[in-house]
C-alpha positions in Angstrom: -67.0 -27.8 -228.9 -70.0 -25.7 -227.6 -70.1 -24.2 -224.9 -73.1 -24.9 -222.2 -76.1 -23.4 -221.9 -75.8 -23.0 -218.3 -72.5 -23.7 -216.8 -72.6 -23.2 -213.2 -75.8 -25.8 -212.9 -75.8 -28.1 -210.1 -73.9 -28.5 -206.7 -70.8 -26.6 -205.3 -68.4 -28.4 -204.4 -67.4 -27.7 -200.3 -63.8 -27.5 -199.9 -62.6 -30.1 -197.0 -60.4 -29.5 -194.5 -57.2 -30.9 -194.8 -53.6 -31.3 -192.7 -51.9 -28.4 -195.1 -55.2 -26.2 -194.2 -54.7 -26.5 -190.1 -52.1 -24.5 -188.2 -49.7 -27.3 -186.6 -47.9 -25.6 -183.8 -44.6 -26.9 -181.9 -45.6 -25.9 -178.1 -42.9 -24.9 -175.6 -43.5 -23.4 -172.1 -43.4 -19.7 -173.0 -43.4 -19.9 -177.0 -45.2 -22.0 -179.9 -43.8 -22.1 -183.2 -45.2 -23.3 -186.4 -44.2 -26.4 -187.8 -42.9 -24.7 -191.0 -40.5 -22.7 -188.9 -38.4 -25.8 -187.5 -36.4 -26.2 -191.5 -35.1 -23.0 -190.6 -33.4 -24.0 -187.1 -29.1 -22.9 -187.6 -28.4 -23.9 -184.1 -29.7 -24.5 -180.3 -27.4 -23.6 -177.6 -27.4 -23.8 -174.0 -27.8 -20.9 -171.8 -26.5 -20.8 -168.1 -29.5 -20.3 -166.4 -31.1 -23.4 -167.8 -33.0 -22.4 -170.6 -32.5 -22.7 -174.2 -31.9 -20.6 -177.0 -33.1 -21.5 -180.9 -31.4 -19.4 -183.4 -33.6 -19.2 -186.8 -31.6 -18.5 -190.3 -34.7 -17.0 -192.3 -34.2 -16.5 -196.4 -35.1 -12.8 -196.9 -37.4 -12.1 -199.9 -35.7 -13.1 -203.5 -32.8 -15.2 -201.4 -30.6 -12.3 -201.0 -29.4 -13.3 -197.8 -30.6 -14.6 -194.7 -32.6 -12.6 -191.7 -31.1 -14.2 -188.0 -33.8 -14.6 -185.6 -33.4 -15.4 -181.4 -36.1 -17.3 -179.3 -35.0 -18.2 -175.5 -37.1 -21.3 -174.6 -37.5 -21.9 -170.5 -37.0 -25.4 -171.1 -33.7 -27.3 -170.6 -31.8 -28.2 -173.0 -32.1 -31.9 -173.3 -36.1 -31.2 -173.1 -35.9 -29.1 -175.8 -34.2 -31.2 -177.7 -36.3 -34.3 -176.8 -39.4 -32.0 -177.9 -38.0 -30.7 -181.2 -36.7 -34.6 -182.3 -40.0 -35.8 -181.8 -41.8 -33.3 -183.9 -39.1 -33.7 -187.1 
């Protein structure tokens, strides 16, 4: 087949804006998180002045192991909870 005479003839096409294209943020009192960081929750425990603390299992580069991360909400428990149900 032969090639065009002049290929790159006529409109270019606009790339649209789509959900994968925006930053979705979960939004706690003192933190936001992405969304893409809630499949990497290992466990939320209560802390005993009323806040909350997420720990974060993160796969290190070429899955050799994981990298544990800390973030202490000032939220109660059952609100953070409440928040991170709604947004899985």
């Amino acid at each position: 087949m032969r090639p065009k005479k002049y290929p790159y003839s006529g409109t270019v096409k606009a790339k649209k804006t789509t959900k994968e294209d925006k930053l979705e943020l979960v939004v706690f009192p003192n933190i936001s998180l992405r969304k893409e960081m809630l499949k990497h929750i290992y466990t939320v425990t209560r802390y005993h002045d009323g806040c909350t603390i997420i720990y974060f299992k993160v796969p290190k580069l070429f899955g050799l192991g994981y990298d544990e991360e800390r973030v202490r909400v000032a939220l109660r428990y059952e609100d953070t909870l409440k928040i991170l149900n709604d947004v899985m």
